[in-house]
N, C-alpha and C positions, 0 to 999 in steps of 0.2 A: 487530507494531509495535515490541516492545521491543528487536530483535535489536543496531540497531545506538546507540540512545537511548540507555542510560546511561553507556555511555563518552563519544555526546558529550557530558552531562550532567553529567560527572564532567568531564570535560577543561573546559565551562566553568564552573562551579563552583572548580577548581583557578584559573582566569585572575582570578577575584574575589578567591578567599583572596590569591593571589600580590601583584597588580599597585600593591599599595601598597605593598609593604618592597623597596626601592630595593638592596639588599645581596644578595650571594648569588646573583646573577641565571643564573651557568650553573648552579647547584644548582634553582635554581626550574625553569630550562627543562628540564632533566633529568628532573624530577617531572615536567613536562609532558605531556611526550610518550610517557612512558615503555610507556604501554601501547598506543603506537600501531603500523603496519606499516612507515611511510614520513613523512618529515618533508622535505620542500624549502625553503632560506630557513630555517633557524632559529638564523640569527644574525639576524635581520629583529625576531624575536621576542625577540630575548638585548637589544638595541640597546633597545627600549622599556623594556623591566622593569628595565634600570641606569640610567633617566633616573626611575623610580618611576613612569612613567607606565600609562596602561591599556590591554590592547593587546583588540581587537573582532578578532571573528571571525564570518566569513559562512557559514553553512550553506543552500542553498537545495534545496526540495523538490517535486518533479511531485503536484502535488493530485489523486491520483488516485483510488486506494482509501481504504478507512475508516480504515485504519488508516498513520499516519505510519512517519515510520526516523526522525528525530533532532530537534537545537536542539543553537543556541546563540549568542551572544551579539548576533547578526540573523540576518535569516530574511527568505528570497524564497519568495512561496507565490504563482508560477507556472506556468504548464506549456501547451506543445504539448499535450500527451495528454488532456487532460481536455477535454469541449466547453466551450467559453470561455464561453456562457451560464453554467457551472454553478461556474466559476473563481471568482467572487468569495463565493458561496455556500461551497465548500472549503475557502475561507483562512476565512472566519472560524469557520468547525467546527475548521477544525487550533486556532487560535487558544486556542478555548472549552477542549480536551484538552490542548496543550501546556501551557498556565497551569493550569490542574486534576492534571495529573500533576506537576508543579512542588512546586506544594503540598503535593501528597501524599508525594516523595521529603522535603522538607524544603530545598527549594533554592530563594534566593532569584531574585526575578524583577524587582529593583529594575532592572537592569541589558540585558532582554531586550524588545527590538522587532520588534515584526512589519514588514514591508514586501512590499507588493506591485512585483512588479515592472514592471508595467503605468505603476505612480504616475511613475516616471522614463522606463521604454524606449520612450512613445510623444511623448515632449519630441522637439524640433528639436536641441538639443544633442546626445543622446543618436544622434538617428540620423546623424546628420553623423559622428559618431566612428566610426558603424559603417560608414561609407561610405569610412572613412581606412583601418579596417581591412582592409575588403575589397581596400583596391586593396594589402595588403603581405601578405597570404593567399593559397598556393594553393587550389586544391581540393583538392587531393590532401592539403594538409596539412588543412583541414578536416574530410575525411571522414577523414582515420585518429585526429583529437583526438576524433570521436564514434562511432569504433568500436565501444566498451565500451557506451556508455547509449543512443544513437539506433540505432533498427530497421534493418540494410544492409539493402538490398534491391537487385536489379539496376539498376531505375530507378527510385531511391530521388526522393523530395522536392526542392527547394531545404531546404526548412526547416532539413533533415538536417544541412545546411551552414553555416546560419546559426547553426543553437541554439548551437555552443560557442563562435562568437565572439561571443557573446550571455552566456555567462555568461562568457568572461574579462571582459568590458569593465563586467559588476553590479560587479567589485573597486575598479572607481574610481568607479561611482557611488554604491557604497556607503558611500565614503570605510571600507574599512575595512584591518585590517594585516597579514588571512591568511584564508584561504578553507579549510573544513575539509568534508572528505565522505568515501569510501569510497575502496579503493585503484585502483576499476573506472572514478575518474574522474583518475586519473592523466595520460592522455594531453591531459586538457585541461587541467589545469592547470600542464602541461610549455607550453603551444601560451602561455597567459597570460604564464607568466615570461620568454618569449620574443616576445610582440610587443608588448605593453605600453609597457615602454621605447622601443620603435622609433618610437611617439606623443608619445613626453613623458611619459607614465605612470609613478608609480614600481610597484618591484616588491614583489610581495604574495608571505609565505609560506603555503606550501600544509602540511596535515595531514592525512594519511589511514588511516582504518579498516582495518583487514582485510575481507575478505569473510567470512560467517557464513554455515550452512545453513538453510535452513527447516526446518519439524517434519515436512517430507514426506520433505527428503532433498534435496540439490540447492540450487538458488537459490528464497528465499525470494522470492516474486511476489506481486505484489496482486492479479493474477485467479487466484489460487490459495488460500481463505482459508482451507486448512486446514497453510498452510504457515508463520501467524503465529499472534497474537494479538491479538484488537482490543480499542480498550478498553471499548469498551463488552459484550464478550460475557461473559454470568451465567457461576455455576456451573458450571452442569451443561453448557454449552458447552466452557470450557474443559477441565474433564473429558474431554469427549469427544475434544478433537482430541489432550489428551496420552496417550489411550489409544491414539488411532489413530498418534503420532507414530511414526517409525522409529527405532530405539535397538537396536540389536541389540548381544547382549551381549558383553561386553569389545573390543566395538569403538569407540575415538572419534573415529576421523574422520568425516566429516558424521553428526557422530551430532546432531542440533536440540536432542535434552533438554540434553546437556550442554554445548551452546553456550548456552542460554538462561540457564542458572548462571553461565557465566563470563562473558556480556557482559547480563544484568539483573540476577540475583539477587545475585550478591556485588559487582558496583560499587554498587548500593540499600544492600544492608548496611553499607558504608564511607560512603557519603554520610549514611545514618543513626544510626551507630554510631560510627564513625573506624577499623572494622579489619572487611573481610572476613569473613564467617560463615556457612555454609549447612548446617543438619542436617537429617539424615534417619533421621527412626523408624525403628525395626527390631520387627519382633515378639516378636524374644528377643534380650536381651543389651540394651547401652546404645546410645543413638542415636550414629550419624557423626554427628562434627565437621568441616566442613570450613574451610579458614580462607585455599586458595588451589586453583585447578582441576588444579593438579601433581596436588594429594592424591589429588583426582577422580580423574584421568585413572589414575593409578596402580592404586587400589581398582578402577576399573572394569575394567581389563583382567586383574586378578587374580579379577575376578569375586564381589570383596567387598562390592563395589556392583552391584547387579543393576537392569536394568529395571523388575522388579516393584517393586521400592523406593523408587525412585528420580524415576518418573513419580507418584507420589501426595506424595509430596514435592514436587516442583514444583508440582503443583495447586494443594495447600494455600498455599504461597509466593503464586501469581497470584495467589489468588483473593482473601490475603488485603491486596496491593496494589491490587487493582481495586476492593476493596468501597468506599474512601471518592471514590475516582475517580466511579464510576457513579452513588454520593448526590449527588455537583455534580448529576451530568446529573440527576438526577431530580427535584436541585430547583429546577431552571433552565432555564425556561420558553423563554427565548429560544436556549438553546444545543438545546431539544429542535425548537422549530422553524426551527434553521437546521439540522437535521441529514434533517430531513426532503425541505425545499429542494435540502440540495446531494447529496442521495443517494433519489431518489427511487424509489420501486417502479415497476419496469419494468411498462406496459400487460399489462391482460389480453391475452389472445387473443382474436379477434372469433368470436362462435359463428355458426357455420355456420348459415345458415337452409335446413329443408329446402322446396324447390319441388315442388312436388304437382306429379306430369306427368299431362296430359291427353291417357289414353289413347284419345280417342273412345268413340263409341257402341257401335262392333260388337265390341269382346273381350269375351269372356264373362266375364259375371255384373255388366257394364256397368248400371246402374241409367237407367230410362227415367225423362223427367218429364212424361210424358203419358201413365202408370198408376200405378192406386193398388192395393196389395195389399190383399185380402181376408182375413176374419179366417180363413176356413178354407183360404188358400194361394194360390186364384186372383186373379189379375188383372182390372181392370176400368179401361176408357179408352178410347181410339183407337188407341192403340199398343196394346192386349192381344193379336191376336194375334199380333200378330210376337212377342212375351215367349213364350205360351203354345206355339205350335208351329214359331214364324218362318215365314218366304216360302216358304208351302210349293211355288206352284208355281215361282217360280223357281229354289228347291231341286232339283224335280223335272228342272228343262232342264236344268239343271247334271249331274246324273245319264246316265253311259251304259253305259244298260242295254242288254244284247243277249238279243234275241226268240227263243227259243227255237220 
């Protein structure tokens, strides 16, 4: 979950400290974005923070797996993907974690709202707009804004096509002044700055993440849960997926360990502290300092930071983020039963009943119910003797013997 969260978390946190000191304003946006990949519109951004004003930002997230990617200053917790019975159960589970993790970084939440986006997208307003859209959208432009996040498939969906003019048009009704996500949603928020205005909309700047790997290697996935971290998994969970993680040594590209240092454990540390810091025990000699992921990346490919070291040092870090996280949940009754609601144990399997087949009478060693056994072996009934010697003479017919 944490892969992509504390940089949003850090970026909005940055919008709270910033958005009251009127002065300075391209220096503040500069701190903005600084650790981002890509910024669209941010003079959109410069334009608010010299009037002192405050500038919102939308992150919105598919309620899918247990485990979240971000926040910040709104939040749409809909989704295509998840069965819609179980959508309103998800938001308020994200809900119960995002405010708990909050807490727990030290970051205030005076400032952050949840929104479903069902509460507006099934108004008359709302779809009327998307009726305007539709008629200045191709399909073609459509399906290449939902390349990156909706499923292609040969004979893909309508929905496929709707979902991203669906999230351009959340930017007006969320009344907000920038829409911020990963850089994998680029193509849509290109499709937003450009049909918006064609309605009368104004235009909303976009912020975007990098993409990060998971602990398996590759993209981190929610049907993949040994490719995150959840927050609720103990110990000895997390233990186990950073032993299993991929970190192969002095290599750091998709390496997950060292992704999870640079985008949770040292943005945590600055949001807690005010300066980056990540050390790791050594068995001999004095622990690494780290104070930026250069350092990292450096030491690991010199082989001064090794796997072995390095993954038990993360552990320790998770583990000991998660411990006042997991106390909420365990002393919060109602966040444990909506966690059960929106993620419920998939049905047993139905146990096979076995059917007794009724061989009939005649296979042998068929039991008759018109004899009773005797204590010394023989038979005694109406049927005994067919038990004791069977048909003998039509045994006999059946026989052919030749007369010598």
């Amino acid at each position: 979950m944490f892969r992509q969260l504390l940089k949003r978390l850090q970026l909005s946190n940055k919008v709270q400290l910033l958005d009251h000191v009127p002065d300075k304003a391209v220096t503040r946006v500069t701190t903005l974005v600084s650790d981002l990949q890509e910024v669209l519109g941010a003079d959109i951004i410069k334009a608010k923070l010299e009037k002192g004003e405050t500038v919102s930002l939308y992150w919105g997230t598919a309620t899918t797996g247990r485990s979240m990617a971000s926040l910040t200053t709104k939040q749409k917790s809909d989704s295509f993907k998840a069965p819609i019975e179980l959508v309103k159960f998800r938001a308020e589970y994200y809900r119960h974690c995002i405010t708990s993790l909050l807490k727990a970084v030290g970051v205030s939440i005076e400032k952050l709202e949840f929104v479903l986006g069902s509460s507006y997208q099934l108004t008359p307003e709302f779809n009327m707009d998307m009726y305007r859209l539709h008629s200045i959208v191709s399909s073609h432009d459509a399906k290449r804004a939902g390349a990156e996040v909706v499923k292609q498939t040969d004979s893909a969906p309508l929905s496929a096509l709707i979902y991203p003019i669906m999230q351009c048009l959340d930017e007006q009704y969320l009344d907000v002044d920038a829409q911020f996500g990963g850089v994998d949603q680029r193509k849509i928020f290109a499709l937003a700055k450009e049909i918006l205005p064609k309605v009368g909309f104004r235009e909303r700047a976009h912020l975007m993440n990098s993409m990060v790997p998971g602990l398996t290697g590759g993209k981190m996935s929610s049907s993949d849960p040994d490719s995150k971290i959840d927050l609720l998994d103990g110990p000895e969970i997390v233990k186990k997926k950073l032993k299993k993680a991929v970190a192969a040594p002095k290599v750091v590209e998709d390496n997950g360990v060292l992704s999870f240092v640079e985008y949770v454990l040292l943005p945590i540390s600055a949001l807690q502290t005010g300066e980056p810091k990540f050390v790791v025990e050594r068995r001999e000699g004095e622990p690494l300092v780290y104070t930026s992921i250069a350092q990292m990346h450096s030491d690991y490919r010199e082989d001064i930071l090794s796997p072995q070291i390095l993954k038990p040092a993360v552990t320790d870090a998770l583990n000991k983020l998660l411990e006042p996280i997991q106390a909420d949940f365990q002393a919060n009754e109602e966040w444990q039963k909506v966690e059960k609601l929106a993620y419920p144990p998939p049905p047993a399997p139905e146990k096979k009943v076995k059917v007794k087949k009724d061989k009939g009478s005649r296979f042998p060693g068929a039991a008759k119910k018109d004899v009773v056994a005797q204590p010394d072996g023989h038979v005694e009934g109406p049927g005994s003797a067919e038990v004791n010697v069977g048909k003998a003479e039509e045994g006999l017919k059946n026989l052919d013997v030749e007369e010598k």
